[in-house]
Structures are given as C-alpha cells and as structure tokens.
KOLMI-123074 format. One record per residue: z, y, x of N, C-alpha, C in turn; residue number from 1. Coordinates in steps of 0.2 Angstrom, whole numbers. Atoms other than C-alpha are relative to their C-alpha. Layout:
BEGIN
nw, nv, nu, caw, cav, cau, cw, cv, cu, kese
Z, Y, X, Z, Y, X, Z, Y, X, NUM;
...
END
This chain:
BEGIN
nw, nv, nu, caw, cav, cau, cw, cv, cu, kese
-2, 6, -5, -12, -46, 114, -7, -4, 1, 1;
7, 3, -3, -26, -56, 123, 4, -8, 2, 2;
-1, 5, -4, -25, -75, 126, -7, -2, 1, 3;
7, 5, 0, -38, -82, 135, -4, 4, -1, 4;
4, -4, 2, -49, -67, 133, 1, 0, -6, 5;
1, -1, 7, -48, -67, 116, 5, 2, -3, 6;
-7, -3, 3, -38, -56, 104, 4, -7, -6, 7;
-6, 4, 2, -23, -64, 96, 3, 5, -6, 8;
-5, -4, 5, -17, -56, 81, 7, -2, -6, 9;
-7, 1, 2, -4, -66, 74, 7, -4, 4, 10;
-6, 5, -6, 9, -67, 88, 7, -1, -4, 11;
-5, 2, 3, 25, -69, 84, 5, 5, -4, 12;
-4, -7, 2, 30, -49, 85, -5, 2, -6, 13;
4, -3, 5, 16, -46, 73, 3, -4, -7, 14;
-3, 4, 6, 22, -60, 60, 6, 2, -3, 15;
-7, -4, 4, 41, -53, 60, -1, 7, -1, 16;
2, -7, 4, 34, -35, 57, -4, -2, -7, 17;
6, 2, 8, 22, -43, 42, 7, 2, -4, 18;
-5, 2, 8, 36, -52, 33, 6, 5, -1, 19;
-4, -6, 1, 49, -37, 36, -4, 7, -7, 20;
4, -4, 5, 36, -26, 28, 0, -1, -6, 21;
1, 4, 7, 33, -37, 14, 5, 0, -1, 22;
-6, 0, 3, 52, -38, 10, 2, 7, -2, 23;
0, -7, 3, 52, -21, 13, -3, 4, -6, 24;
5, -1, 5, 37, -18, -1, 5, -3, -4, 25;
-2, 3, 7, 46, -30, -14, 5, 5, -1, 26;
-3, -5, 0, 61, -20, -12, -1, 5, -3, 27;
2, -8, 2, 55, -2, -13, -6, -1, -6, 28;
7, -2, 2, 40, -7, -24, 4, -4, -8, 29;
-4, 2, 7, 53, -16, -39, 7, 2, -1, 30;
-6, 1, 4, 70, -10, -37, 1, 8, 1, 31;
-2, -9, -1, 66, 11, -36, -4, 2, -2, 32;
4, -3, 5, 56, 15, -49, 1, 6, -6, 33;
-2, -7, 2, 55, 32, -57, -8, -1, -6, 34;
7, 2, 3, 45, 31, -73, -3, 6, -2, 35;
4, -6, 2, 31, 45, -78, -5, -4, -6, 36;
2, 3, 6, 21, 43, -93, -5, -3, 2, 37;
6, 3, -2, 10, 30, -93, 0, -7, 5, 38;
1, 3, -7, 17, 22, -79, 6, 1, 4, 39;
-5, -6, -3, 29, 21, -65, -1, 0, 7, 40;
2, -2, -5, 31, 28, -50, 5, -4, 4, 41;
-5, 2, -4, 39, 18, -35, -3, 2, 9, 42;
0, -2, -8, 41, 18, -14, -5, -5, 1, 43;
3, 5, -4, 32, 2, -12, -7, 0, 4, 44;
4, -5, -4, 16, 12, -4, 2, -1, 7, 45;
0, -2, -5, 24, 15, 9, 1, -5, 6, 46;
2, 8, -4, 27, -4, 19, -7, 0, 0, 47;
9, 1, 3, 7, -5, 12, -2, 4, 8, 48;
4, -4, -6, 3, 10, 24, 2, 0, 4, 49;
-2, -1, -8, 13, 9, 39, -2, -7, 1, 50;
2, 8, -3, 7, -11, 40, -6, 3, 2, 51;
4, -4, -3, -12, -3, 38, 1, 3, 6, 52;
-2, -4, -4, -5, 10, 50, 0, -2, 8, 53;
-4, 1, -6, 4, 0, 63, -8, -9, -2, 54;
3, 6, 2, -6, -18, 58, -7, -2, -1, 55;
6, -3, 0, -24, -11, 53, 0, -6, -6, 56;
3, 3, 8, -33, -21, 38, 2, -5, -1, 57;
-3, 6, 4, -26, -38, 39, 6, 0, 1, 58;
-8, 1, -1, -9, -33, 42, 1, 6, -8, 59;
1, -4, 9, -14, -20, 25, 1, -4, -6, 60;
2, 5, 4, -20, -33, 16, 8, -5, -2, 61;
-6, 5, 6, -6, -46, 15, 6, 5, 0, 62;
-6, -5, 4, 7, -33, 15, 0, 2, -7, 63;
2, 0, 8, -1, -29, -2, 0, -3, -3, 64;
0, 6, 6, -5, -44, -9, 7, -4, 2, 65;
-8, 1, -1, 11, -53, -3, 6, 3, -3, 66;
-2, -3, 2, 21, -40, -6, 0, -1, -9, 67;
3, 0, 8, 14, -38, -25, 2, -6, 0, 68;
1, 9, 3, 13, -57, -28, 8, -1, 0, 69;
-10, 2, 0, 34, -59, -22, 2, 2, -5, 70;
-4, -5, 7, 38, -45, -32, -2, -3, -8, 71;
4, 2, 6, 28, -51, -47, 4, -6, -2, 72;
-3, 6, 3, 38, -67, -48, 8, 0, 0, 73;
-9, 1, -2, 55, -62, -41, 1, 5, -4, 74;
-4, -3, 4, 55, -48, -54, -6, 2, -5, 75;
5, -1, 7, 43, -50, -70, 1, 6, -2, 76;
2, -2, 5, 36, -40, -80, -5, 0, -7, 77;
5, 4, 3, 27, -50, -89, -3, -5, 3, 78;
2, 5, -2, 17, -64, -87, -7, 2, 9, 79;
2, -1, -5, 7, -63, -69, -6, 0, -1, 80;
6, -1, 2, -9, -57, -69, -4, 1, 10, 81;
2, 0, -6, -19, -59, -52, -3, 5, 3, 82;
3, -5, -2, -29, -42, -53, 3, 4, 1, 83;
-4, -5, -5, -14, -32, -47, 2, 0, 5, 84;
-2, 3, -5, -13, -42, -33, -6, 2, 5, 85;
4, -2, -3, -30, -40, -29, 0, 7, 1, 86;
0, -8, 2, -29, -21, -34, 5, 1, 7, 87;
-6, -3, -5, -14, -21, -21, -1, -2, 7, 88;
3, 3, -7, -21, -31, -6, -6, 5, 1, 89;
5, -4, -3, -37, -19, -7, 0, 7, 3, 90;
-3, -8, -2, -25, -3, -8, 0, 1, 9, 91;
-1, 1, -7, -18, -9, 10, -5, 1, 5, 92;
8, 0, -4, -37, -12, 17, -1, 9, 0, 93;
1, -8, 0, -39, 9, 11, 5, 2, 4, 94;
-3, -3, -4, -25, 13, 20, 0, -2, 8, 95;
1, 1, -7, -29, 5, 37, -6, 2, 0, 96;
5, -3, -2, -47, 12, 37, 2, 6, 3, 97;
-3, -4, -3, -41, 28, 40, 6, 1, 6, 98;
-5, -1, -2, -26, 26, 46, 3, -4, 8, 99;
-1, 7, -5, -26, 10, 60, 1, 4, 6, 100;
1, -1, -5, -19, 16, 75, -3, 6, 4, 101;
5, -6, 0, -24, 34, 74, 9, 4, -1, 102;
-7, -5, 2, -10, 49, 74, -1, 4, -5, 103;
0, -2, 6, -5, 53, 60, -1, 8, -2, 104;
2, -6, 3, -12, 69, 52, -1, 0, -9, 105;
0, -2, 8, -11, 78, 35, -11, -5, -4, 106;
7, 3, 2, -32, 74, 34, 1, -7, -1, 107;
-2, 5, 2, -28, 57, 36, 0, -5, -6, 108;
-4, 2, 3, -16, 53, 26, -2, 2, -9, 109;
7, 1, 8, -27, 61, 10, -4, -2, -2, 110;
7, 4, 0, -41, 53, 14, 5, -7, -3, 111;
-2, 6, 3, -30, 36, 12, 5, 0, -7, 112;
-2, 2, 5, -21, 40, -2, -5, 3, -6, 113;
6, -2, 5, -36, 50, -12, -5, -8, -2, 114;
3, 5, 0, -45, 33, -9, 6, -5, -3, 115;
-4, 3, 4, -29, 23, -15, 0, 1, -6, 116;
-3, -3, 7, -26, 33, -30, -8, -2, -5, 117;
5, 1, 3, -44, 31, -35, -2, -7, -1, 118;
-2, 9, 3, -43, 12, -35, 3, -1, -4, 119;
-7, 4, 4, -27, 10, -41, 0, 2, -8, 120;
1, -3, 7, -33, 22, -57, -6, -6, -1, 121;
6, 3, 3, -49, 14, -60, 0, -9, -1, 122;
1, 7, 0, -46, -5, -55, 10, -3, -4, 123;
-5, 0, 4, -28, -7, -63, -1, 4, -9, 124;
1, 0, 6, -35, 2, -79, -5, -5, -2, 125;
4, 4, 2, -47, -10, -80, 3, -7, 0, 126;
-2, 6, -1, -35, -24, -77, 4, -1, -9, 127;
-3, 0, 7, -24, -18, -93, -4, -1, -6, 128;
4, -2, 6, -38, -15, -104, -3, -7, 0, 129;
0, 11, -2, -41, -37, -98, 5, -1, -4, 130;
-4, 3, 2, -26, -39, -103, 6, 1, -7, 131;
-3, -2, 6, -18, -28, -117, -7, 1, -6, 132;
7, 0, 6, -37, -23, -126, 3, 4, -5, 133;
-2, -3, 5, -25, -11, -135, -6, 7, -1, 134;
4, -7, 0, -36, 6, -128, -5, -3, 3, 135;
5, -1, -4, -54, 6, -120, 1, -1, 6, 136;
0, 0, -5, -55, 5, -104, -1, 7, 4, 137;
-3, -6, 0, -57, 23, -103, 5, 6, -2, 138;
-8, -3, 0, -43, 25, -113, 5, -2, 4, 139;
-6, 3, -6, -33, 17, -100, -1, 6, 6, 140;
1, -5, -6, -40, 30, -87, 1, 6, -3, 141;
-4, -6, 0, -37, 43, -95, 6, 4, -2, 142;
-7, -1, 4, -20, 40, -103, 3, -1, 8, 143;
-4, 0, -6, -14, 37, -83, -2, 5, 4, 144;
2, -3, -5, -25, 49, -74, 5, 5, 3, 145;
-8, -4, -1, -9, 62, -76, 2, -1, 5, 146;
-6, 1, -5, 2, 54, -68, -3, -5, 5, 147;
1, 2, -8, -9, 47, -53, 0, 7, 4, 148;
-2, -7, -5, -11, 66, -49, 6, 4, 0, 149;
-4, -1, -3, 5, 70, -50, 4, -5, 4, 150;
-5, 6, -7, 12, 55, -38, -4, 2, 5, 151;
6, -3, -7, -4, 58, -25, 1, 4, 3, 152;
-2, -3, -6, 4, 72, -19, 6, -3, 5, 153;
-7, 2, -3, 22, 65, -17, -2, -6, 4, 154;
3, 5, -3, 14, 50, -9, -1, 2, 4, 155;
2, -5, -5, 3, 61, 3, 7, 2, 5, 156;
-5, -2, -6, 19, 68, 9, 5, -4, 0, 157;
-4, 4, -2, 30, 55, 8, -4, -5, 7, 158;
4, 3, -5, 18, 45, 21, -3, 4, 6, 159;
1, -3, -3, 15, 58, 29, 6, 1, 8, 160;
-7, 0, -4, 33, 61, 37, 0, -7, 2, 161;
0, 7, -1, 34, 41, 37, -3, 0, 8, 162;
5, 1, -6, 18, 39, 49, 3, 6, 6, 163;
-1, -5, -4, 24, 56, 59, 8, -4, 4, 164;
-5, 1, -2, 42, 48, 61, -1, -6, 6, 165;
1, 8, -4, 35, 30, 67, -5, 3, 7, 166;
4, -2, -6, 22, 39, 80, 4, 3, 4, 167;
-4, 1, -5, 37, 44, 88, 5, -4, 3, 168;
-7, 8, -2, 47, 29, 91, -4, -3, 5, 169;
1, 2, -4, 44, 20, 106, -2, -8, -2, 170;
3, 7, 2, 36, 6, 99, -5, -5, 5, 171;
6, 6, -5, 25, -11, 109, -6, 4, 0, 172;
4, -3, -2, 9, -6, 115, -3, -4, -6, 173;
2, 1, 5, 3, -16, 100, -2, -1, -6, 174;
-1, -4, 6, 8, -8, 87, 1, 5, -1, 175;
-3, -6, -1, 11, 8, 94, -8, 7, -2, 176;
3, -7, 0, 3, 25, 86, -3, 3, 5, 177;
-1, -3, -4, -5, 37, 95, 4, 6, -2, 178;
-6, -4, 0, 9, 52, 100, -8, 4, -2, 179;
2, -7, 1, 5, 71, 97, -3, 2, 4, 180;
END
C-alpha cells in the first residue's frame, strides 16, 4: 500500500494478519508439542514462515519474537530468558529472506529452513549452556543436533504444502504470493 507516495506497511489488513499470526504461533508453538530427545518438536514454525512469506522481515520478526515472548509467559517453562526470543525473532528474519513474496518451491523452503535450523541449533544451545552450565556449549550442540535433523525435514515439508496451499488462495495484492 502507498500513502502519499510512500510505502505503508502497517495498514490495518497487515496488523489483523500480524496478531492472528502470533496467536496462531502461541498456539501451535505451546499446546502441540511432540517430544524428541533432547528437545521438542512443535508447529509454531509455521505462522513464523507464512508471516516471512506473506509479511517479509518485519512481519517474520515480530511474529517470532511476539509469538515467543506470549507463549513464554502464558505457558512457562521456566523462568524467561530473552535469547529465545531473540533466537525466535531472527528465525522469522531467515524465513522471509528467502521466502518474501516469492512462489513457493521445494529450493526455497530448504534454504529457509536449513538456515533456521542452523541458528536455532547453534544459538539456543548457546542460550542453555547460559543458562543450565550443566554441558559445554558444545555439549549442548551436539546432544540436540539429532533431533534438529530429524524435524528439518518434517518442517521442510510441512512449509512447504502450507506456502503452496496459501499461493493459491486468492489473497490482497499485498500479501499475495506469486501463483504457479
């Protein structure tokens, strides 16, 4: 949208897309969790990437850090720690470089989750080993690397169908994919 020559990006249609997002993220990112060793696995991903997707970097961004920071208080797991907030605002940021506005493809969708997944191992084990100092910091990476490559795929294709689902929906010209 353009007012005045100048782009506008937090209209009104973009604001009730954010916070739908973000509701959807706390949801799917706290109450469908599937645990693997180490670690667990949830949906909350997927609002992160279709905000990127449909929203580009600052609609990634707070989807992530919002998202995260809600869930973090509306359903602890402990006391709050702000580098999973960061960790989860910068995920978003990886998913809309790739992904902003672009038709979804398998290339894609690996590039932004191969780049998720290598953050989220690296910078999340560096937050525990802050915070618990039970393992190294490279005991933390390599007691979860498992199971960040077994979810990378399931991720990879869960986002994949997702973005191919929304690229055909008749969406505003402002948030709209390109088609096939």
């Amino acid at each position: 949208m353009h007012k005045n020559g100048k782009h506008v990006f937090f209209t009104t249609q973009h604001i009730v897309l954010l916070a739908l997002l973000v509701a959807l993220q706390v949801v799917l990112g706290n109450l469908t969790q599937v645990p693997l060793v180490g670690k667990q696995f949830n949906f909350g991903f997927l609002p992160v990437a279709v905000a990127g997707a449909l929203l580009g970097v600052p609609g990634g961004l707070i989807v992530g850090a919002l998202g995260d920071f809600i869930g973090a208080h509306l359903f602890p797991a402990g006391a709050y720690f702000p580098g999973f907030t960061l960790t989860s605002a910068l995920v978003g940021v990886l998913y809309a470089l790739p992904l902003y506005r672009q038709k979804p493809s398998v290339v894609r969708v690996i590039i932004a989750v191969a780049l998720a997944t290598v953050l989220n191992l690296f910078l999340n084990s560096l937050w525990l080993s802050m915070l618990y100092g039970s393992k190294t910091y490279w005991g933390w990476v390599t007691a979860r690397a498992a199971s960040y490559l077994v979810e990378a795929p399931v991720q990879a294709l869960l986002m994949f169908l997702c973005l191919k689902g929304l690229s055909r929906l008749n969406l505003p010209p402002s948030v709209r994919l390109r088609k096939e």
